[in-house]
C-alpha positions in Angstrom: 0.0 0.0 0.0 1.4 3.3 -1.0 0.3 6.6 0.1 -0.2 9.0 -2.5 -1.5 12.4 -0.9 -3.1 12.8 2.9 -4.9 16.0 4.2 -8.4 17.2 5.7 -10.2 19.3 8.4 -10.9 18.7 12.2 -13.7 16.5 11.1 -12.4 14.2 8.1 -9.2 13.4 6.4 -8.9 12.3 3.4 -5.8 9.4 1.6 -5.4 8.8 -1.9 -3.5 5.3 -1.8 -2.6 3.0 -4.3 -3.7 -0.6 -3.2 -2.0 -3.7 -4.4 -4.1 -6.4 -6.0 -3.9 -8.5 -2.9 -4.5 -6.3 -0.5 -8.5 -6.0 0.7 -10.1 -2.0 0.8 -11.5 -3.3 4.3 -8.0 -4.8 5.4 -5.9 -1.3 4.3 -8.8 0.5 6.3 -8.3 -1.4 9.3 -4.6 -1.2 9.1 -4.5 2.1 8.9 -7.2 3.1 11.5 -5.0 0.9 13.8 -1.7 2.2 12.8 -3.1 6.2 13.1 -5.0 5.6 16.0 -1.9 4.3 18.2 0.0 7.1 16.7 -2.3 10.0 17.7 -2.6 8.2 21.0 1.3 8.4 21.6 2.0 11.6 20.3 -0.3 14.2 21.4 -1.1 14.9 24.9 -5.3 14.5 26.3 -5.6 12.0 23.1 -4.7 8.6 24.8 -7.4 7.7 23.9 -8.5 8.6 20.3 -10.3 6.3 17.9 -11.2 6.7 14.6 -15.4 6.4 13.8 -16.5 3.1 12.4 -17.7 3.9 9.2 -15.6 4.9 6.2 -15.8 6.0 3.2 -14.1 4.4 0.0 -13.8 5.7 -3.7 -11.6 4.6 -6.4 -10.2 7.1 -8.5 -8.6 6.6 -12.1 -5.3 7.0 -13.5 -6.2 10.1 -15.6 -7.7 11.7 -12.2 -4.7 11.2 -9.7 -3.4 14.9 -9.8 -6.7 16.7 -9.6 -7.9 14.2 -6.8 -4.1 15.1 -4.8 -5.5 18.6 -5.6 -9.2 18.4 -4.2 -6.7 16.6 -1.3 -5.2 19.7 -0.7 -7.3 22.5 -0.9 -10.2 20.6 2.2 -10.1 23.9 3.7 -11.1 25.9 1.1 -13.5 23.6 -0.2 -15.3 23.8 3.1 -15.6 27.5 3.9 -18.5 26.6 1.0 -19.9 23.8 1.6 -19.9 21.2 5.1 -18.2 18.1 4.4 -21.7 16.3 5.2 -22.8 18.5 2.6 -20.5 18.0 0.0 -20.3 14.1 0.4 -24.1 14.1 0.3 -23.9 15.9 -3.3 -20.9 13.7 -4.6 -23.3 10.4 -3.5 -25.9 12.1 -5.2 -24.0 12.8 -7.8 -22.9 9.4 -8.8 -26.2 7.9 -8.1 -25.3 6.1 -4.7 -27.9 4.5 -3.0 -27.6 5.6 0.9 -29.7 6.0 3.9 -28.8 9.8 5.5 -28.8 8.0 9.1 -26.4 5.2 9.0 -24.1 7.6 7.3 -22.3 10.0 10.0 -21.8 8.8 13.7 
């Protein structure tokens, strides 16, 4: 698994990563959900005991749209003096015609 940008707000972050073939989207999650956690835990005082949410969101991304997703990546706070990040990942679900019921979405 190789980490190709990281970034995000107080209340999301967002990593494009390239996944090998044998490598599970639920197994690179949990790995690094475990690894981050234990590494916020350690490093910054009053969050011994951090943990990420349950859900996640995943969302592959194509070759020709790697620089303009590390872009979006980049720019999470400007895109958010806009628009909530609850509101913009409602409109990109809507967008690409995700099924979804609202309250299983955010804890």
């Amino acid at each position: 698994m190789q980490s190709l940008e990281i970034g995000g707000t107080e209340n999301h972050i967002h990593i494009l990563i390239e996944l090998p073939r044998t490598l599970s989207v639920a197994k690179a999650i949990q790995s690094l959900k475990a690894v981050s956690s234990t590494w916020v835990s350690r490093t910054f005082d009053g969050l011994e005991e951090f943990k990420w949410q349950n859900g996640y969101g995943v969302f592959s991304v194509s070759m020709s749209k790697i620089k303009e997703t590390k872009e979006y990546i980049r720019n999470q706070k400007d895109h958010h003096r806009h628009r909530t990040f609850r509101e913009e990942f409602l409109l990109f679900l809507d967008k690409h015609g995700i099924e979804y019921n609202e309250k299983y979405l955010f804890d």
